[in-house]
C-alpha positions as CSV (number, residue, x, y, z in Angstrom):
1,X,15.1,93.2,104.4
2,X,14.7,96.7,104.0
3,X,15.2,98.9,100.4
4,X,16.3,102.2,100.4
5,X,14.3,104.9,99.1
6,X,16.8,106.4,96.7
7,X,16.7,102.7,95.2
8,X,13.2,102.9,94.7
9,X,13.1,106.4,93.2
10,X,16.1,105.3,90.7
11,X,14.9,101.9,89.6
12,X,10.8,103.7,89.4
13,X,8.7,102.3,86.2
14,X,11.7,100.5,84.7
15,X,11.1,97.4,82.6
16,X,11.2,93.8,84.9
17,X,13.5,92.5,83.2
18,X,16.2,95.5,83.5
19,X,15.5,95.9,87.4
20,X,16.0,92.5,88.0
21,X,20.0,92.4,86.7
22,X,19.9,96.0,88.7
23,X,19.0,94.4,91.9
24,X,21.4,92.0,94.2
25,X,18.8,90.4,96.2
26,X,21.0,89.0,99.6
27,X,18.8,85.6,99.0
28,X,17.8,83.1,96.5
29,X,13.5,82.0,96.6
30,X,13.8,78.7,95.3
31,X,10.0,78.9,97.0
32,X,8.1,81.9,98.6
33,X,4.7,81.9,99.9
34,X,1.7,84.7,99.2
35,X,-1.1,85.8,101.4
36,X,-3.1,87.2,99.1
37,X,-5.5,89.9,100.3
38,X,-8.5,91.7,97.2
39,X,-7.7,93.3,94.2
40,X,-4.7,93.5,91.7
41,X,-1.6,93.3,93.6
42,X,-1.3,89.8,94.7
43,X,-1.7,89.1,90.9
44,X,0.8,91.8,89.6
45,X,3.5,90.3,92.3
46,X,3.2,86.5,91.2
47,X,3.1,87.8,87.7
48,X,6.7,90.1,88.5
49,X,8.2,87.3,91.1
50,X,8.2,84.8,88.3
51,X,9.3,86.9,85.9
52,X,12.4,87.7,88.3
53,X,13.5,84.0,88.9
54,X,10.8,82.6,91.8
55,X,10.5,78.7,90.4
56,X,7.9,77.4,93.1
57,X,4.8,80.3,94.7
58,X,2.3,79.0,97.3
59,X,0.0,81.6,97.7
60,X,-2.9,81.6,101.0
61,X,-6.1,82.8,99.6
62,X,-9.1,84.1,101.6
63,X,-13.1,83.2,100.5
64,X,-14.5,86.3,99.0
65,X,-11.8,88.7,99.3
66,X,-8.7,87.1,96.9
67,X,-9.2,87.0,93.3
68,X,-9.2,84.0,91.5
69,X,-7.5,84.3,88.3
70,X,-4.7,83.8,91.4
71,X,-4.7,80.3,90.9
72,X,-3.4,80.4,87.2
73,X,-0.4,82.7,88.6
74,X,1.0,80.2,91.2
75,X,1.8,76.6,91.6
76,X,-0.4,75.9,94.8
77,X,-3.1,77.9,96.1
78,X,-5.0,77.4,99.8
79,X,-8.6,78.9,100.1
80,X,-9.3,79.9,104.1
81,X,-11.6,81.9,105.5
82,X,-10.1,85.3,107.3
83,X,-9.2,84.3,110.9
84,X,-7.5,80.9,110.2
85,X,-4.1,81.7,111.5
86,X,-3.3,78.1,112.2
87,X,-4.2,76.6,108.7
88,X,-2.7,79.6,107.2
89,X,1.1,79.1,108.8
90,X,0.7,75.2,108.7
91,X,-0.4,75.8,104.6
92,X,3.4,77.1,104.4
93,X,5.0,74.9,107.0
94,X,3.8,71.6,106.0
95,X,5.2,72.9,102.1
96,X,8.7,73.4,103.5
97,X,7.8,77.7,102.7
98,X,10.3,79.4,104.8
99,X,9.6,83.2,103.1
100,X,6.4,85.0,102.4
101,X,4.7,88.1,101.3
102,X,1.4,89.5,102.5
103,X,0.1,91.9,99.7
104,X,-3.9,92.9,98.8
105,X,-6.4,94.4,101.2
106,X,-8.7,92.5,103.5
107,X,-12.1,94.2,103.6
108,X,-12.2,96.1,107.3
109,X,-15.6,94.7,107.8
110,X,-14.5,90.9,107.5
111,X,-11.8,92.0,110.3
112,X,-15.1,92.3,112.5
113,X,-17.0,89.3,111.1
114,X,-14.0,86.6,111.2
115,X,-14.1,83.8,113.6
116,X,-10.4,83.4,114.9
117,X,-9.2,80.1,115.2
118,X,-7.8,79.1,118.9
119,X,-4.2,80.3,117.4
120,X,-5.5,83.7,116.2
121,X,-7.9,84.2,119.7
122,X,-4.6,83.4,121.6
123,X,-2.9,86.1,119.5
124,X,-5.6,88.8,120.2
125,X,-6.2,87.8,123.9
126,X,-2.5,88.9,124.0
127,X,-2.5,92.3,122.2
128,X,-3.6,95.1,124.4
129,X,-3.1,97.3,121.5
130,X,-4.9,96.2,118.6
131,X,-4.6,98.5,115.3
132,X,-2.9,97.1,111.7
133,X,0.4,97.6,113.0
134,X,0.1,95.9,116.0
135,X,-1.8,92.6,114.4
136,X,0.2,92.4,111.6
137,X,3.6,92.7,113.1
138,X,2.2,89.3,116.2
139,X,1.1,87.6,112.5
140,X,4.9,87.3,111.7
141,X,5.8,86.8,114.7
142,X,3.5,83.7,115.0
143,X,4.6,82.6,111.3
144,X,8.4,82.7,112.5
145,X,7.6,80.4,115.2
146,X,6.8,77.8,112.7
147,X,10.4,78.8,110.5
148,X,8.4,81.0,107.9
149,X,9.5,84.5,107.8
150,X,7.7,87.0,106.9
151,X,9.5,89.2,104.4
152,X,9.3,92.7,102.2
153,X,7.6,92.1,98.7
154,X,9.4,95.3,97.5
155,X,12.2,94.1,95.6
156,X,9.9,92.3,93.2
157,X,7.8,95.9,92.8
158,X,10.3,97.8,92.5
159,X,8.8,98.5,88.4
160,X,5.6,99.9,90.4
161,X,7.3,102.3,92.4
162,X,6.6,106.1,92.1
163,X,9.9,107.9,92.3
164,X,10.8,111.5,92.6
165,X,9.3,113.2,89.5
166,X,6.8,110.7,88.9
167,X,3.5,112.7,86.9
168,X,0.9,111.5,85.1
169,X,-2.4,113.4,83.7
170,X,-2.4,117.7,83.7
171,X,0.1,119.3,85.4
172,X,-0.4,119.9,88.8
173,X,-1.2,124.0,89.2
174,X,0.7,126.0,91.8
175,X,-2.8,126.4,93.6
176,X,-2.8,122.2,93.6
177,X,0.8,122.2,94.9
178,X,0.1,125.0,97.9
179,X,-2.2,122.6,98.8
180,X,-1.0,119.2,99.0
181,X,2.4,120.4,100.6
182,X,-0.5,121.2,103.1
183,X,-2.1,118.2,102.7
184,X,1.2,116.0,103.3
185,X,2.1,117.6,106.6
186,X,-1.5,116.3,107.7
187,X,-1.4,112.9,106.5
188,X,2.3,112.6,107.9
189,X,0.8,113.3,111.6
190,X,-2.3,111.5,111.1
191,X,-0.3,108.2,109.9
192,X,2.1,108.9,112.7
193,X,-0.7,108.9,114.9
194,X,-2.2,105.3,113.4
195,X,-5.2,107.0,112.3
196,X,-5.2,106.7,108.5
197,X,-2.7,107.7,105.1
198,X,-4.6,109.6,103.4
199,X,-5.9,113.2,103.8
200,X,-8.0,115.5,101.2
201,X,-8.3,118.8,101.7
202,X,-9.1,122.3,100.0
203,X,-7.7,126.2,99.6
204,X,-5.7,125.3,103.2
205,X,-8.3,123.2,105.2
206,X,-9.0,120.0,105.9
207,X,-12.1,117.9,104.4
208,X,-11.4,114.3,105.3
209,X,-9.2,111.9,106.9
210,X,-8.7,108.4,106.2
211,X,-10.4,106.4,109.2
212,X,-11.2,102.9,109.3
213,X,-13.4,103.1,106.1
214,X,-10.5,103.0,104.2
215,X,-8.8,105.2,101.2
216,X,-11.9,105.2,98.6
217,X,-14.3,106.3,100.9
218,X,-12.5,109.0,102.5
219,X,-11.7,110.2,98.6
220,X,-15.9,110.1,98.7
221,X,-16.5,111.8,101.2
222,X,-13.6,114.5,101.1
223,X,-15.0,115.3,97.2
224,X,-18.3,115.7,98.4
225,X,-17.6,118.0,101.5
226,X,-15.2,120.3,98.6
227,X,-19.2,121.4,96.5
228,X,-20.2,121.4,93.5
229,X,-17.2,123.2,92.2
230,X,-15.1,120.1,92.8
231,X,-10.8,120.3,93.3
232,X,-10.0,119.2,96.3
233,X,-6.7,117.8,96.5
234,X,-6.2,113.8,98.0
235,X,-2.6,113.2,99.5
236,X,-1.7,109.6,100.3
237,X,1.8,108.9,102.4
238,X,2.9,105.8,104.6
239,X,4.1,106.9,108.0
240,X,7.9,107.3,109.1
241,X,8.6,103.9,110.5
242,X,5.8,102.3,108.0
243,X,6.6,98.3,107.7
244,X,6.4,97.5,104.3
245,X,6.2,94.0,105.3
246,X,2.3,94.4,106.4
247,X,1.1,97.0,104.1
248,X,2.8,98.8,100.5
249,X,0.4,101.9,100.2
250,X,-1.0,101.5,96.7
251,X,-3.0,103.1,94.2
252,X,-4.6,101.7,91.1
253,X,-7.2,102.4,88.2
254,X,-10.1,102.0,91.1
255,X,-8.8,104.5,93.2
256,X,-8.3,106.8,90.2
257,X,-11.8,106.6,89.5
258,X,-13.1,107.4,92.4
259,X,-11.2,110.5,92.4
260,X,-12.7,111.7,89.3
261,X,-16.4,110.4,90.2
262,X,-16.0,112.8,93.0
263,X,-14.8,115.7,91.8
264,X,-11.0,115.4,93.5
265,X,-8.5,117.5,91.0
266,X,-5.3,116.2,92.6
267,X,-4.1,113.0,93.9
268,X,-0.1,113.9,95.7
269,X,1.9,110.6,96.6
270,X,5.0,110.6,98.9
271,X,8.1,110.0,96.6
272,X,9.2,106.2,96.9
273,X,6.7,104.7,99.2
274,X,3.6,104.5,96.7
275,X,3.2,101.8,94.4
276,X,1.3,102.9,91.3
277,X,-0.3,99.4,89.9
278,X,-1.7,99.4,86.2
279,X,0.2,101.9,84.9
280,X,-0.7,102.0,81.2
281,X,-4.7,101.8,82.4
282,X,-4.2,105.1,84.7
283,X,-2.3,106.9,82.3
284,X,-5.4,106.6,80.1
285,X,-7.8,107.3,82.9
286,X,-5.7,110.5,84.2
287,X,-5.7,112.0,80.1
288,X,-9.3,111.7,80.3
289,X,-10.8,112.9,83.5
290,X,-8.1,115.5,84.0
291,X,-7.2,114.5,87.2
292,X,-3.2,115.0,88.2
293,X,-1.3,112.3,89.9
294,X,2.4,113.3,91.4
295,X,5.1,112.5,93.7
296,X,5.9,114.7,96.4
297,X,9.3,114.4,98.2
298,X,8.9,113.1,102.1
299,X,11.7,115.4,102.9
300,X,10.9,118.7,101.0
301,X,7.1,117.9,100.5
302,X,7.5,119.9,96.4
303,X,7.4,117.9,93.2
């Protein structure tokens, strides 16, 4: 089911309860299933699914990446280690789950340390390209074989969304703004391109690009290459054709942080295709390390 983005820019940082009367969802989740990946999300979205009329959530958990305070947001919850496809998809089947969610992030080096079940070697022996895209999209694939479809969490986060105008902490400078329209036409190629989302750069050149090491450490390592002066600029975006089934590009108090620790000024979003989690928490973390946070539009990269 796909959203549009002018729904997600309207409905941005309203209150649950108000988007949910706003929304005409084309089905009814008596239950929906959760593959919960590390951090926050998978907590906010059983918190917000409820909240919006879920009665029964079976959520998929893996051993030292998901959160456990999980358990006390959902009615059933199945540990596995990372690589269990076949327990995974029969956790849902066997429950009568016909709709899930994947949400949270699975640590990239557990992607090289997992020990595949037969049904997840069968699935990589098959792939002859094997990035995110590619593995995520023969994961729903093999979950509709067993009558679970894999579906978009976005309606539920709809609340989280950053719209158009969206701006928290200083205003952004017209220096900052030369800059990330900069940065966004390099994070558009390099997400085109599979590489990463997110770009930081500085006065018109380019300090880092996401990689494999993921969003934080790229910030790290972009801040450092910027000196001791600091004020680089980070811009995150999700690429044109971006499945928001497999992965919601999100940012939350964490990420804000590491910003600041390393000296990045700016952190640019692409309008309606960020979700900005613990809101209240970053507002209070942008006042005090100065650092702006802002939307930038994916047609007409200005604010």
């Amino acid at each position: 089911m796909m959203v549009c983005l002018e729904m997600f820019a309207a409905n941005s940082f309203r209150h649950p309860a108000k988007v949910a009367k706003s929304i005409r969802l084309n089905f009814t989740h008596q239950s929906l299933g959760l593959i919960a990946g590390s951090r926050s999300l998978p907590l906010l979205f059983a918190a917000q699914a409820r909240r919006m009329g879920v009665s029964r959530i079976v959520a998929v958990a893996f051993e030292n990446e998901t959160d456990a305070r999980l358990t006390q947001l959902v009615d059933e919850i199945v540990w596995l280690k990372v690589g269990q496809l076949g327990k995974m998809i029969g956790a849902f089947a066997s429950r009568q789950v016909h709709h899930c969610v994947m949400l949270g992030q699975i640590a990239p080096k557990n992607l090289f340390d997992l020990r595949p079940d037969l049904r997840a070697m069968a699935l990589l022996i098959r792939l002859k390209e094997k990035n995110a895209q590619t593995i995520f999209k023969a994961i729903g694939d093999e979950l509709a074989k067993d009558n679970v479809e894999l579906i978009e969490a976005t309606p539920w986060l709809l609340p989280l969304m950053a719209g158009s105008g969206f701006q928290i902490g200083p205003q952004p400078t017209s220096a900052q703004m030369e800059d990330a329209r900069f940065g966004f036409q390099i994070a558009k190629e390099i997400s085109r391109l599979e590489i990463g989302q997110t770009v930081v750069v500085k006065d018109g050149t380019v300090l880092a690009v996401e990689g494999f090491e993921g969003t934080d450490k790229c910030l790290v390592r972009g801040g450092e290459l910027a000196g001791k002066q600091g004020g680089a600029i980070a811009v995150k975006v999700a690429k044109a054709d971006h499945d928001m089934r497999f992965d919601i590009p999100c940012i939350g108090p964490e990420t804000l942080k590491t910003c600041a620790a390393s000296g990045i000024s700016a952190l640019a979003l692409e309008t309606g295709r960020t979700l900005v989690l613990e809101q209240e928490e970053m507002n209070r973390i942008a006042r005090s390390t100065k650092v702006a946070i802002f939307t930038l539009n994916p047609l007409t990269p200005t604010s």
